[in-house]
C-alpha positions as CSV (number, residue, x, y, z in Angstrom):
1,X,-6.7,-49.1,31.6
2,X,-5.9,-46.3,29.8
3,X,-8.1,-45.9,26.4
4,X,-6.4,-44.5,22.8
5,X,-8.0,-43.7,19.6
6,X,-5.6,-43.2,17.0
7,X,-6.6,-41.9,13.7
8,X,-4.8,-41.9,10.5
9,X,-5.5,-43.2,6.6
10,X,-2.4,-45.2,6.9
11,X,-3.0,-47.2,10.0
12,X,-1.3,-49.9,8.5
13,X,2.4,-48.4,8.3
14,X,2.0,-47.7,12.6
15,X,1.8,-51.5,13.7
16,X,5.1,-51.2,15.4
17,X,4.0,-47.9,17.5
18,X,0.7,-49.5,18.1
19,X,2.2,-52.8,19.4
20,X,4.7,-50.8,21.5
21,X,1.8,-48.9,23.3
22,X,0.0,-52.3,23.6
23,X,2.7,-53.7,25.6
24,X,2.8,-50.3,27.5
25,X,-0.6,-51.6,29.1
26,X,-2.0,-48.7,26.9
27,X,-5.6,-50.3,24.7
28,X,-5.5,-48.8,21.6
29,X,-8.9,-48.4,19.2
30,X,-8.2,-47.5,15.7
31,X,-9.5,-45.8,12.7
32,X,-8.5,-44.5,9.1
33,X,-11.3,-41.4,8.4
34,X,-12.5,-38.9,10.5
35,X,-15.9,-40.2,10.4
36,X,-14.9,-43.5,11.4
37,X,-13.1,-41.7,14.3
38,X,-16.0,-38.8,15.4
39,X,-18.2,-42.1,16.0
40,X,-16.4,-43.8,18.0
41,X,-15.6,-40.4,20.1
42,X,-19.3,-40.7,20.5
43,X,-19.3,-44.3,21.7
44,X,-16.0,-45.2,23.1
45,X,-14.9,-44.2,26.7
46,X,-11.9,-42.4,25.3
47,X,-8.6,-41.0,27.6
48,X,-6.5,-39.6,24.3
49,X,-6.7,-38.9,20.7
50,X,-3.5,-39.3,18.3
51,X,-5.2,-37.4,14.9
52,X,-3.6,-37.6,11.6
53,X,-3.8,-33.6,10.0
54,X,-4.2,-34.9,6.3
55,X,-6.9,-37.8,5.5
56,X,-8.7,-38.3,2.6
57,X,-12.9,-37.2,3.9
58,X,-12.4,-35.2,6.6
59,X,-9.3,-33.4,7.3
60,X,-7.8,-33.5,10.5
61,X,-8.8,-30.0,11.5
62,X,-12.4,-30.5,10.8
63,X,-12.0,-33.8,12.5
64,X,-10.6,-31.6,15.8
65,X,-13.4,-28.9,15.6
66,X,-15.8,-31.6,16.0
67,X,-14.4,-34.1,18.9
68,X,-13.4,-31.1,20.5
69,X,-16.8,-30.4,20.6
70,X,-18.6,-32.9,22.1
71,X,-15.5,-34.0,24.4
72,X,-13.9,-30.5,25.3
73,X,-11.2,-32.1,27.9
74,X,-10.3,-34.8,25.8
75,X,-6.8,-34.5,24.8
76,X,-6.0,-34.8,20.9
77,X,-2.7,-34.9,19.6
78,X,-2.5,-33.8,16.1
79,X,0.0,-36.2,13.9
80,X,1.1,-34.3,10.7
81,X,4.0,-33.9,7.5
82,X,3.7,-30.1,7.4
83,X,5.5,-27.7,10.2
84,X,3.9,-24.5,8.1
85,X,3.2,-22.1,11.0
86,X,-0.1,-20.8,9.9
87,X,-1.3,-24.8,10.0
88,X,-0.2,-24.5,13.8
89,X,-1.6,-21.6,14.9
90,X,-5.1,-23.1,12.9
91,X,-4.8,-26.1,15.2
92,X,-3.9,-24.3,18.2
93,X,-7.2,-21.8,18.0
94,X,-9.0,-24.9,17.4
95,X,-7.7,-26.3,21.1
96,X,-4.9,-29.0,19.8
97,X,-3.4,-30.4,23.2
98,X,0.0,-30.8,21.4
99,X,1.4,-32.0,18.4
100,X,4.1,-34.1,16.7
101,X,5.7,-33.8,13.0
102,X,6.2,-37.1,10.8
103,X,7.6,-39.3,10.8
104,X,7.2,-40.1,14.9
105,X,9.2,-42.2,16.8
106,X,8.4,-44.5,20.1
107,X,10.1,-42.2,22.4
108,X,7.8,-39.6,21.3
109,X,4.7,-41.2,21.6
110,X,5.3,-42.6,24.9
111,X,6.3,-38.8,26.0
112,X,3.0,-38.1,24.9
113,X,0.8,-40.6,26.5
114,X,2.6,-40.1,30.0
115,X,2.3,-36.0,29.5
116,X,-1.6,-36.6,29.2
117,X,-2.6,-39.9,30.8
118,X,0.2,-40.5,33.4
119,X,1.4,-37.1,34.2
120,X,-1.1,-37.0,37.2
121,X,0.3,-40.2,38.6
122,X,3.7,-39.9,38.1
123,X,3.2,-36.4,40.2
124,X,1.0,-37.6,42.4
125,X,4.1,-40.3,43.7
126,X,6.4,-37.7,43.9
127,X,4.8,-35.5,45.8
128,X,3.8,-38.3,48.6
129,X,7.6,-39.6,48.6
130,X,8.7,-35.8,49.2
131,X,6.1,-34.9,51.8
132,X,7.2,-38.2,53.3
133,X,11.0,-37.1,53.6
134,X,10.0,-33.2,54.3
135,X,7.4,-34.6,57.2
136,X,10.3,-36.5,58.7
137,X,12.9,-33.6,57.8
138,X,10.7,-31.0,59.7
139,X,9.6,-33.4,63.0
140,X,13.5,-33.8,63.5
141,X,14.3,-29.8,63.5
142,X,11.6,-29.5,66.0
143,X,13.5,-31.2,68.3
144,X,16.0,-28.7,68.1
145,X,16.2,-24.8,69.4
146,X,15.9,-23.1,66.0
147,X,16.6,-19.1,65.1
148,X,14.5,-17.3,62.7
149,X,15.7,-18.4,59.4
150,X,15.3,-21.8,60.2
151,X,11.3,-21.2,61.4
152,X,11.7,-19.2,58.0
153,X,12.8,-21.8,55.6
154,X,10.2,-24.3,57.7
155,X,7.2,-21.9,57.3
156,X,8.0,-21.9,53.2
157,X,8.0,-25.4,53.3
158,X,4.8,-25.5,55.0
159,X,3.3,-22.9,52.6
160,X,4.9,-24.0,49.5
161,X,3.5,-27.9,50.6
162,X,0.1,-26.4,51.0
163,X,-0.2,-24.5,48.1
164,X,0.7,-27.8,46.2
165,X,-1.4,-30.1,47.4
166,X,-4.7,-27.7,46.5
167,X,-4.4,-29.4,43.0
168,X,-3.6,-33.3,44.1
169,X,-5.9,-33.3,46.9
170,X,-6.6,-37.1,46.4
171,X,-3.1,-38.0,47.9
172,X,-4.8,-38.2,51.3
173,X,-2.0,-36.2,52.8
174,X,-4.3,-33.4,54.2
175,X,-4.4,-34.2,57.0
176,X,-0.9,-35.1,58.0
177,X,-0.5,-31.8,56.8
178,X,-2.9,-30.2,59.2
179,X,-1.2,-31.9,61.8
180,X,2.3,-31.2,61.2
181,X,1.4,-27.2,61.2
182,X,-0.5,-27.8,64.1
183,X,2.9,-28.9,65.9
184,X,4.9,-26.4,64.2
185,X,2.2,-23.4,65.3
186,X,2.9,-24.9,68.8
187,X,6.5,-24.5,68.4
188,X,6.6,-21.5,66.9
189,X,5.0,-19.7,70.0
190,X,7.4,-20.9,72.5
191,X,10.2,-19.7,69.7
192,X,8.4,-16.3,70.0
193,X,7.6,-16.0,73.7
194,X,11.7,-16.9,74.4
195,X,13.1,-14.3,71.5
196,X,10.8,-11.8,70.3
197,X,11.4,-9.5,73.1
198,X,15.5,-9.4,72.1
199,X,14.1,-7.9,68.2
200,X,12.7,-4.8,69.8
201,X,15.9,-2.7,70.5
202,X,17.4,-0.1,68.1
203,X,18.5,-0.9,65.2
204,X,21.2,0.1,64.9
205,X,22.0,-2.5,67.8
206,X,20.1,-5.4,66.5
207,X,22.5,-8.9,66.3
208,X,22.4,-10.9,63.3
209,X,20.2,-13.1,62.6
210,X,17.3,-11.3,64.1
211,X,14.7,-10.6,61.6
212,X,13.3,-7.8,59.9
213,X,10.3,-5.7,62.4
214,X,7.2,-3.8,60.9
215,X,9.3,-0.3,61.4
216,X,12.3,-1.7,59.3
217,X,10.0,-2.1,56.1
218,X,10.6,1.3,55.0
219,X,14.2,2.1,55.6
220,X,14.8,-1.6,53.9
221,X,12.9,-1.3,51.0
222,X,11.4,2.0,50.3
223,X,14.3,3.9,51.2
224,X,16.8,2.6,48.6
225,X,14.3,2.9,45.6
226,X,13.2,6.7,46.1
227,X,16.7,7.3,46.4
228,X,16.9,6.5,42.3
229,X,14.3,8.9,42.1
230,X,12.1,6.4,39.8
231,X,8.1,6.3,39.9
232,X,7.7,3.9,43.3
233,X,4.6,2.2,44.4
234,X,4.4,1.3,47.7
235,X,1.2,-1.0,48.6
236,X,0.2,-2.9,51.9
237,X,-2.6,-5.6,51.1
238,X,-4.5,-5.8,54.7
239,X,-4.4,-9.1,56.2
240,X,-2.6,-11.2,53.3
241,X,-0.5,-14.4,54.2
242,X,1.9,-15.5,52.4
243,X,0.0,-18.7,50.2
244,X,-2.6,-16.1,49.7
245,X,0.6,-13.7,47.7
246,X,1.9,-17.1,46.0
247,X,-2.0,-18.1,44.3
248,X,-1.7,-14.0,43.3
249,X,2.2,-14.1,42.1
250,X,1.8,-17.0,39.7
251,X,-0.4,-14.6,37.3
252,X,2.0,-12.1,37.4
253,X,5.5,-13.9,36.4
254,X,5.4,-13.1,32.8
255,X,4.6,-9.4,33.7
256,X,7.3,-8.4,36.2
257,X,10.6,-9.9,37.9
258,X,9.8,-10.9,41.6
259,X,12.1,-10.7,44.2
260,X,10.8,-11.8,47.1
261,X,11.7,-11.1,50.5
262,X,10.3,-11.7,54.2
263,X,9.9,-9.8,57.7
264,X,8.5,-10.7,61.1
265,X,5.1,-8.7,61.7
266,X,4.9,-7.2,65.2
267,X,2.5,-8.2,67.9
268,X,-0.1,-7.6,68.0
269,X,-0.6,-8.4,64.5
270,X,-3.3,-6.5,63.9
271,X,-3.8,-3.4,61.9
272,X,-3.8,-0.3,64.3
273,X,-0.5,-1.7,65.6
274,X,1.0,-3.4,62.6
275,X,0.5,-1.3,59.8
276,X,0.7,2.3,61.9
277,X,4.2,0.8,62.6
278,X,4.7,0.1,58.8
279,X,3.9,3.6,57.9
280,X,5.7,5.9,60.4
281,X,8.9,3.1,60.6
282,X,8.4,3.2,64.3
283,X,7.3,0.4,67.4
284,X,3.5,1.7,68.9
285,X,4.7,3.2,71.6
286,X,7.3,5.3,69.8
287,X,4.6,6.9,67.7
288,X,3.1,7.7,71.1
289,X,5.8,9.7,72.5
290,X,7.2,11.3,69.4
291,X,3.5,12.2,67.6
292,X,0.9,12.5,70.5
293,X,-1.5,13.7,68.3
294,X,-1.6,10.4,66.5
295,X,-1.1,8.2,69.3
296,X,-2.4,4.2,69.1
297,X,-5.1,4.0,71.9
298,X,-7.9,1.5,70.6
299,X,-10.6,2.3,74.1
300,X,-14.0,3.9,71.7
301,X,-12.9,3.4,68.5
302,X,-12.6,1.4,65.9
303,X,-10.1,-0.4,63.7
304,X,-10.3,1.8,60.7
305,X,-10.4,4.7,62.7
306,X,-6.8,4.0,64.2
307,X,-5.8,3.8,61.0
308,X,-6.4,7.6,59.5
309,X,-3.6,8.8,59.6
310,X,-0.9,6.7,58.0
311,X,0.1,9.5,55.1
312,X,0.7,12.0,58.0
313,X,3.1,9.3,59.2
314,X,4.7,8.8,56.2
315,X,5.5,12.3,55.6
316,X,6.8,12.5,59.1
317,X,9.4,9.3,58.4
318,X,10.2,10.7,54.7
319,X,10.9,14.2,56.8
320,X,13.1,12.1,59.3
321,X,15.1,10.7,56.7
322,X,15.6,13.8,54.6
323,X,13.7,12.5,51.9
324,X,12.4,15.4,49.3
325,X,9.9,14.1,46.6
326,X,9.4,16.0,43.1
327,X,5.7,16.3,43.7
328,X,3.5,15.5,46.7
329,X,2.9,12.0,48.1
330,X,0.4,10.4,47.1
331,X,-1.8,8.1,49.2
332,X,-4.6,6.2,48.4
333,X,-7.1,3.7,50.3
334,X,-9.1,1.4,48.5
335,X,-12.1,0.1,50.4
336,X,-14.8,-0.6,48.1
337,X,-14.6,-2.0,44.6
338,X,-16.2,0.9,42.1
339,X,-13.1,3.0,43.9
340,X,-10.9,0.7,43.6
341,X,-12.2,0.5,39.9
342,X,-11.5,4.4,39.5
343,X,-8.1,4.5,41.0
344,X,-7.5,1.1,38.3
345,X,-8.1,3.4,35.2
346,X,-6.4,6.7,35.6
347,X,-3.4,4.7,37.8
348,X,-1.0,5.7,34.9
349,X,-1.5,9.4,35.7
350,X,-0.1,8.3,39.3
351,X,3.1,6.6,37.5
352,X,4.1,10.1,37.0
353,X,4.5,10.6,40.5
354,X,7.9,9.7,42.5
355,X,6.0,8.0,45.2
356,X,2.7,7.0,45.4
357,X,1.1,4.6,48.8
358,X,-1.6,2.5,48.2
359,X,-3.7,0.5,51.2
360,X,-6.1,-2.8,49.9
361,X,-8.6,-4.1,51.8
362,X,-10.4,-6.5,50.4
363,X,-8.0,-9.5,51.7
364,X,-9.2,-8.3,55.3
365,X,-12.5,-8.0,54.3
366,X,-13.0,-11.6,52.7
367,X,-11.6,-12.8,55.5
368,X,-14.4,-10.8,58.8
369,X,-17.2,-11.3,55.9
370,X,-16.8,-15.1,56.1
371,X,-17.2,-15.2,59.5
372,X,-20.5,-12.9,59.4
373,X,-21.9,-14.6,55.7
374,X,-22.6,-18.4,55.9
375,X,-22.5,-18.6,52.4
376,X,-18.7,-17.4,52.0
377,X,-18.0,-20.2,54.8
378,X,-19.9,-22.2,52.3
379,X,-17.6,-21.1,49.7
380,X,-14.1,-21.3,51.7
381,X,-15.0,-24.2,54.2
382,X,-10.7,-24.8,54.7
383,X,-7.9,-23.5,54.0
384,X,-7.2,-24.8,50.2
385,X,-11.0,-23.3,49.2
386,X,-9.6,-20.0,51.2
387,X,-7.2,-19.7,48.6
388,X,-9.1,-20.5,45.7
389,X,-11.0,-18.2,47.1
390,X,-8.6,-15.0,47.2
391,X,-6.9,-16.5,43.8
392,X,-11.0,-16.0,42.1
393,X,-11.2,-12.1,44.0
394,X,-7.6,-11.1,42.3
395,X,-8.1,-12.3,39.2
396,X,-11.4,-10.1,38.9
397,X,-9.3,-7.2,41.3
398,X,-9.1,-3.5,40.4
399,X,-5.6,-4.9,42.7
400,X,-4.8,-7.2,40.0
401,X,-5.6,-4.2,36.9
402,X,-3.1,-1.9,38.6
403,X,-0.5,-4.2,38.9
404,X,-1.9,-4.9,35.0
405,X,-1.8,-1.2,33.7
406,X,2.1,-0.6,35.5
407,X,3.5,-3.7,34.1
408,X,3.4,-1.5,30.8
409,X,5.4,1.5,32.8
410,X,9.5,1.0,32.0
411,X,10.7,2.5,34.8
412,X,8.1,1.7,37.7
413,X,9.4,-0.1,40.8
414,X,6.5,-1.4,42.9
415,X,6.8,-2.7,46.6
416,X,4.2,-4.7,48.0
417,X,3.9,-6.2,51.6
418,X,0.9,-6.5,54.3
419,X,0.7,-5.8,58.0
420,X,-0.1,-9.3,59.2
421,X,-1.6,-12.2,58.1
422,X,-4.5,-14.6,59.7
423,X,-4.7,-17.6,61.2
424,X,-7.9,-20.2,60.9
425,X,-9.1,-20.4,64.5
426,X,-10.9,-23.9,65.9
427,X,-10.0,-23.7,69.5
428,X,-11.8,-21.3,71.9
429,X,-9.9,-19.9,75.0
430,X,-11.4,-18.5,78.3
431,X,-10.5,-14.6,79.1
432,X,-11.8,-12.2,81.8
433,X,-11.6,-8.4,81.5
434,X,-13.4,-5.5,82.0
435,X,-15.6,-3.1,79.4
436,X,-12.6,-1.3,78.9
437,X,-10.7,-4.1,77.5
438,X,-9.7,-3.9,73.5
439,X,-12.7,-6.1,71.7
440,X,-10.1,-8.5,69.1
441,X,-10.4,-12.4,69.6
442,X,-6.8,-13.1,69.2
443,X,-5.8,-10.4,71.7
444,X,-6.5,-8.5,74.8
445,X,-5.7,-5.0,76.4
446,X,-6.8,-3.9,79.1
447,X,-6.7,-4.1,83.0
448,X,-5.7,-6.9,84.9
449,X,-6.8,-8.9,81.7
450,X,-6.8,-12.8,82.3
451,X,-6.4,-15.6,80.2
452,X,-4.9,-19.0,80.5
453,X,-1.0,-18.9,80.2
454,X,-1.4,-22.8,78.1
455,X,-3.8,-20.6,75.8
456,X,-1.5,-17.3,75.4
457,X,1.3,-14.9,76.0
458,X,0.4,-12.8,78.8
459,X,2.3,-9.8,78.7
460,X,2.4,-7.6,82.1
461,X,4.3,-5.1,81.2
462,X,2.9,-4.4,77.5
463,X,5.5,-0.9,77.1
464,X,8.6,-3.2,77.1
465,X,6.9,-5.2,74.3
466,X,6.8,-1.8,72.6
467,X,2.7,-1.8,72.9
468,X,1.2,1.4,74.5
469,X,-0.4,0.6,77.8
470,X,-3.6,2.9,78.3
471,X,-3.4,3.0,81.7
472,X,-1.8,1.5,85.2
473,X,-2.2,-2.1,85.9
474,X,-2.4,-2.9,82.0
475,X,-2.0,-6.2,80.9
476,X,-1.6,-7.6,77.7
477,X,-3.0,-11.5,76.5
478,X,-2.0,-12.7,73.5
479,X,-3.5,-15.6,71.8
480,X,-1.4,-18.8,70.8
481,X,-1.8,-20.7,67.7
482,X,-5.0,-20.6,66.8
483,X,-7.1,-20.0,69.8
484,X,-9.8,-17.4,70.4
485,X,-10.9,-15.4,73.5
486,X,-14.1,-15.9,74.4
487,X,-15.4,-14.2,77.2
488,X,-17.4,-16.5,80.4
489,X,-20.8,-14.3,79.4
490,X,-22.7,-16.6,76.7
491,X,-19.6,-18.6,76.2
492,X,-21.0,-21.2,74.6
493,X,-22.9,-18.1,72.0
494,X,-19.9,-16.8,70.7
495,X,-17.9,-19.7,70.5
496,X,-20.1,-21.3,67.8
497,X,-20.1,-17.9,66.3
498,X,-16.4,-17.2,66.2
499,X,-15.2,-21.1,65.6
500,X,-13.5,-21.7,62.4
501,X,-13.0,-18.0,61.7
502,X,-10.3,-16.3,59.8
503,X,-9.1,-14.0,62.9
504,X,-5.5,-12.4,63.5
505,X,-3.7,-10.1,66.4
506,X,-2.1,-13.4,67.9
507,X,0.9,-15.4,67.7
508,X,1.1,-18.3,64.7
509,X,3.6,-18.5,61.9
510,X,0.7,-17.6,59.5
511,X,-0.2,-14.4,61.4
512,X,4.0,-13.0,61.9
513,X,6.0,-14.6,58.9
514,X,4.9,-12.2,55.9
515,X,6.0,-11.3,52.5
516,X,7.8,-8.4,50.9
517,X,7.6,-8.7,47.3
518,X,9.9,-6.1,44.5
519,X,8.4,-6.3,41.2
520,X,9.8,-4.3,38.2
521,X,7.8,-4.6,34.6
522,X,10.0,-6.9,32.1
């Protein structure tokens, strides 16, 4: 039963409200002095305060100062006669819950119990009779052949489910959860492995319906906005799903208007693909023929490597589109955090530039570091602690005191996407290939690669797919849901090393289904 101290010198005149909450099921304690009422703060389990502001002793703001205190999450409403605005603010910087002006009435102290002592309850039963209907909702589409908007509007309802049940975790509906993205995933891949190869033509050509590609992002949204030749920021977080951007949006709202859009990432969804594609607006393979000299080939190199040259790309698409800027493009990469730091406090001298590129890390590297730190698994055993996780890194982010700093900037006009996401992988997978074969566990290049067609998309003809093929005889493997390629050679090694690792390259709604976010300072 829910416990309530109610303080005021004139006890006496509130029988009726007191009565009322008794037959609420509420147990009300009284008292008339703010000494009376500190001690029994002190000695009473105690779930809310209603304090009288003007008592003869103690006045109620002293009174508030001190229970606050000792019992810093107790609630306190403050009772008082006098709306002055400097008494407010006084109780407010003094950590007041809420208040309510003389003389109250019963619907207002009920509003106030249920805000503070059954608000968690009351939320808590919605939430289980909606995931109850959305549950039944989804398993029923499943049963049908959906297009993309429909896996669109189920993957939001996925995330949007997830992201809410990180603060009512005592629900118990976890793990239904778990399992309904574990059948969606599932579904998802044979969506991908019967349409995906229909998105790849021009354009130009493209039916409707299909989604957005990698190489559209430009033309869709960078295009338009340097065309009004305002200050644009264009920025591509590595590796950032979507409920990672949604724990990151909610501290922006009162800064900027969001319009949010989405896109399809490309496969593989991995960087030297994905995000080369972003920045030149082209497939893999088209980079390849038209700019040889920056061509996608991953055999003796590395990840970050393939990656050098995205500002020589994205001079090459502004020069195919006929795009002049004022003053040079700007490009910057931030991969450690005392740069990223710099580039925070002089980013207002880049506001004066007509376009400026910005690539984040971090997101990419929280998610390899937790698979090479034990304590950061420690920290983000699952996927809700993942996202606390991100949501603690931005709010401490030289990402987070751009965004901060060009909030302030009238005319700014900011797009932010990522090249793929990642996808929490628990089940290993069997592959065979040779030393030349691309090293990433969610996918495979090389020749005559094998893997297990139950486990992945195996792609035999990787050019069609729009992936460069290094040499004859190339095959591509893709990995499903959230499978890993291990190879036979100390199997059983790496796949205790690589199980329950943030990975991506492969196929899974968390890896393809990404975010395009417009903000503009309000």
């Amino acid at each position: 039963m829910n416990r309530i101290l109610w303080v005021d010198d004139e006890i006496e005149l509130l029988k009726p409200h007191l009565m009322l909450l008794e037959q609420r099921g509420y147990h009300v304690i009284t008292a008339t002095n703010g000494e009376d009422a500190i001690e029994l703060v002190q000695t009473e389990p105690l779930n809310l305060v209603f304090l009288d502001e003007t008592m003869v002793g103690i006045s109620g703001l002293e009174t508030l100062s001190v229970i606050k205190e000792m019992h810093p999450s107790l609630p306190v409403v403050m009772v008082t006669k006098n709306e002055q605005e400097s008494l407010m603010e006084d109780a407010i910087g003094r950590k007041i819950d809420d208040y309510l002006t003389k003389p109250v009435n019963p619907t207002q102290i009920l509003a106030a119990c249920k805000k503070f002592l059954d608000s968690r309850r009351i939320a808590e039963a919605r939430i289980t009779q909606d995931f109850q209907q959305e549950y039944s909702s989804i398993t029923r589409r499943l049963m049908d052949r959906l297009d993309w908007s429909e896996w669109l509007d189920i993957y939001l309802k996925l995330v949007q489910r997830s992201v809410e049940l990180d603060h009512h975790a005592d629900v118990g509906l976890s793990q239904s959860l778990n399992d309904q993205w574990k059948e969606c995933n599932a579904a998802f891949c044979k969506f991908i492995e019967q349409d995906y190869l229909s998105w790849l033509g021009d354009r130009d050509k493209r039916q409707e319906g299909m989604p957005l590609l990698s190489p559209h992002i430009l033309d869709q949204f960078l295009v338009p906005r340097l065309q009004n030749g305002r200050p644009t920021f264009f920025i591509v977080v590595d590796c950032m799903r979507l409920d990672q951007w949604l724990v990151m949006e909610q501290h922006l709202r009162g800064m900027f208007s969001i319009d949010r859009h989405y896109y399809c990432g490309i496969l593989p969804t991995s960087t030297p693909y994905a995000r080369n594609s972003i920045f030149a607006g082209l497939f893999p393979t088209d980079i390849n023929k038209h700019y040889p000299q920056f061509a996608i080939d991953e055999r003796g190199t590395d990840e970050h490597t393939l990656n050098k040259n995205e500002k020589e790309l994205l001079q090459l698409f502004l020069k195919r589109r006929r795009i002049t800027l004022k003053n040079d493009l700007q490009y910057i990469k931030i991969i450690d955090t005392d740069f990223g730091k710099r580039i925070e406090q002089d980013i207002l001298r880049y506001a004066k530039n007509q376009l400026t590129a910005i690539v984040i890390n971090a997101v990419d590297m929280i998610a390899h570091s937790r698979s090479d730190y034990p304590i950061l698994k420690e920290i983000a055993p699952d996927e809700p602690a993942y996202r606390t996780l991100t949501n603690s890194w931005f709010q401490h982010s030289s990402f987070y005191g751009i965004l901060k700093y060009l909030s302030t900037v009238k005319d700014v006009q900011i797009v932010i996407t990522t090249d793929h996401g990642s996808v929490r992988c628990l089940r290993p997978s069997k592959v065979i290939g040779d030393r030349d074969t691309t090293t990433n566990l969610r996918y495979k290049i090389g020749r005559n690669v094998k893997g297990e067609e139950r486990d992945a998309m195996i792609i035999r003809n990787p050019e069609e797919y729009k992936i460069p093929a290094p040499g004859l005889a190339t095959t591509c493997v893709i990995a499903k849901e959230d499978r890993y390629f291990v190879y036979p050679t100390d199997y059983n090694k790496y796949v205790a090393k690589y199980r329950d690792s943030f990975q991506h390259g492969g196929i899974s709604l968390e890896e393809m289904i990404l975010p395009v976010v417009v903000l503009e300072p309000r």
